[in-house]
N, C-alpha and C positions, 0 to 999 in steps of 0.2 A: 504494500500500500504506500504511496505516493504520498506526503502531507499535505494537504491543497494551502498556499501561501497566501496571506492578508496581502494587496494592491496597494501601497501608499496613496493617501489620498491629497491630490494637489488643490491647496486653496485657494478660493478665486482673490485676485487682488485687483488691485486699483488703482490708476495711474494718482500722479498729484494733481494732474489738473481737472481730472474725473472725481476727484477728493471734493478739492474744489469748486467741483459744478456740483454737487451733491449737497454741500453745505450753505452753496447760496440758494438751495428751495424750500430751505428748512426755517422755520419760528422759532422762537423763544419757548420755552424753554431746549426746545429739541435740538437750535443748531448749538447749544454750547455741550448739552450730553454727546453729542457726533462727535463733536471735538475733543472731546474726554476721550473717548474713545479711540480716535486715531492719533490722538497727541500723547495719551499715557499706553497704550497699548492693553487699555482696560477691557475685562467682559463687562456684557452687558451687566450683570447682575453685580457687579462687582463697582462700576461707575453707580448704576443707581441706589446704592447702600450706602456713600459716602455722607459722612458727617459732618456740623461744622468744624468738629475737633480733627478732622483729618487733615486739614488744609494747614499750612503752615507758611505763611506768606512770607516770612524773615527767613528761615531757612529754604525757600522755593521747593519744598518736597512733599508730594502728596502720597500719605500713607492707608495700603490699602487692609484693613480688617479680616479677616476670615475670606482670604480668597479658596480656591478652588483647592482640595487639599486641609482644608483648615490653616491656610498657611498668612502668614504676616508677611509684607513687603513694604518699600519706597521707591518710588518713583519719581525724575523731577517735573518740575511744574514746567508746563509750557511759557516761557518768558509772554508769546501773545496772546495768553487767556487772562494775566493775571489781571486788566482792568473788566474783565467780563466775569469772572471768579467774584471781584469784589463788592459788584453790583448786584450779582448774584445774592449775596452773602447778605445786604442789605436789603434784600425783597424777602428772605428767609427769616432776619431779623422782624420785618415789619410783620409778617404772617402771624410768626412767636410770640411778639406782643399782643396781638389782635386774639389770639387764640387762649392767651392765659387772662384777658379781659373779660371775655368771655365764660369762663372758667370751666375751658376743654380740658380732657386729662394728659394734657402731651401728648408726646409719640410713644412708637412703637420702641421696647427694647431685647435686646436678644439674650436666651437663657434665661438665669434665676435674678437678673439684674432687677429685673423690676418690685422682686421681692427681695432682695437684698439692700437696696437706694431706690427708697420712698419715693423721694423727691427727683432723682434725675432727669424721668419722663418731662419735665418740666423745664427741665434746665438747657439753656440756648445750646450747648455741647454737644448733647444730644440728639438735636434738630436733623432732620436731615436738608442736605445742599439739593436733592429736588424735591421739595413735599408736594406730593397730590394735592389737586383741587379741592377735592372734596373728604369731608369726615368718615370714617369709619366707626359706627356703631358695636361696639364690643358685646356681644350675647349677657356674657357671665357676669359684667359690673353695670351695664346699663348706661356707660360712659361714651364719649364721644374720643376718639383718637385720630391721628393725624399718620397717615402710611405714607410711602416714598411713593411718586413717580410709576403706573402701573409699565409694566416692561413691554405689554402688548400695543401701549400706546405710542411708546418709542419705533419698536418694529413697523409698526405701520405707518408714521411717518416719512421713513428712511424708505421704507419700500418704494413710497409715493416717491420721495425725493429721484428718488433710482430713474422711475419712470419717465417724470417730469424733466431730467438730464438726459432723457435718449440714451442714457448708457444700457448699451445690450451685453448687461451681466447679471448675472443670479446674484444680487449683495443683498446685502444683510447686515443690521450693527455689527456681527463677528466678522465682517468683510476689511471692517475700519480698525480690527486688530492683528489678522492678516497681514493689510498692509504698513501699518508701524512697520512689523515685523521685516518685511521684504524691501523698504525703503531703507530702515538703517542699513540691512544686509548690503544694500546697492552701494549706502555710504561708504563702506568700507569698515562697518564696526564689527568687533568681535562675537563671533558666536556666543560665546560665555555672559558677554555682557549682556546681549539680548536674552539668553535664557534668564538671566536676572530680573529682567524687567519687564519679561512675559511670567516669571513666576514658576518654569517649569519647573520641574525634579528632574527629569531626565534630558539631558543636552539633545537627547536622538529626536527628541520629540523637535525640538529647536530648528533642526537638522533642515527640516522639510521644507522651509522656506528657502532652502540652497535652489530648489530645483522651480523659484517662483519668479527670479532672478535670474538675467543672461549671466552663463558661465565663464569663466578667463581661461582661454586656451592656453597651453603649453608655449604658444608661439608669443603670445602676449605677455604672459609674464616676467616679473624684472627678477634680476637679484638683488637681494638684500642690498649691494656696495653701489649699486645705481638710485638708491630712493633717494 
């Protein structure tokens, strides 16, 4: 018996200027999560969980929580988000006030957190950097809470956006981490580093963006004494 072999799967990417065209037919809040997205190399679910306390504008590095893995990373901040980040920050703030005026019961928080700190649900740290529209009704307390950004609502934007740009490609938000991926690769960055900052465990996985990317023939390549 013959072992039938897993086909690597090559992921669609995305020029920059198809990036681009993608992000000018997008709204508020949707064209800045895009850009999270192809500026930090984030999944989707992984952009929409970000916090205010994530953000770190003095040190420029956006820290991501329980990514894929259960794993913690940093990433840097894209130098051209940070006046759109900022203003951001400030429509979250004004929500937060408006919400605790009110006297909604915060957000959402993950694990025993909410039974272990009372009061955090409350507290601006907490907040999330995209809150939904609208409240969530909790069964069990009869309280009113405040969720992130529903994911389906992103996807369908992005899709639209897809269309709306003529781009004849299968994309998707995981389209705009793809190409992170294959545009640093183009830059000339190291494999390792991009495993870093896609989060992966295993470099192999990393790997696959090699073949997303035109390759350097033999003929093309320098030596070391010529860089």
């Amino acid at each position: 018996m013959v072992r039938a072999k897993k086909k690597p799967y090559i992921p669609v990417v995305l020029s920059r200027e198809e990036v681009d065209s993608v992000f000018s037919q997008l709204s508020p809040p949707y064209d800045l999560a895009a850009k999270l997205l192809y500026g930090c190399g984030l999944r989707l679910f992984e952009c929409l969980k970000l916090r205010v306390q994530d953000l770190n504008f003095d040190m420029k590095i956006l820290t991501i929580h329980d990514g894929k893995g259960k794993k913690d990373r940093t990433v840097p901040l894209p130098q051209a988000l940070m006046p759109r980040l900022k203003d951001q920050m400030e429509n979250v703030k004004q929500i937060h006030r408006e919400d605790l005026e009110r006297g909604y019961a915060g957000t959402f928080l993950p694990g025993l957190l909410a039974e272990k700190y009372k009061n955090a649900a409350r507290e601006l740290a907490w907040q999330w950097i995209f809150p939904a529209k609208m409240l969530t009704l909790v069964p069990d307390t009869q309280k009113y809470q405040r969720y992130h950004l529903h994911e389906t609502h992103v996807q369908k934007a992005i899709k639209k956006a897809v269309q709306t740009a003529q781009i004849p490609k299968r994309a998707s938000p995981h389209t705009l981490r793809h190409s992170f991926a294959s545009h640093l690769l183009q830059a000339n960055y190291d494999i390792r580093t991009i495993q870093e900052l896609l989060g992966h465990s295993d470099v192999r996985t990393t790997m696959i963006y090699t073949h997303t990317v035109q390759s350097i023939t033999l003929k093309e390549a320098k030596s070391p004494l010529d860089f």
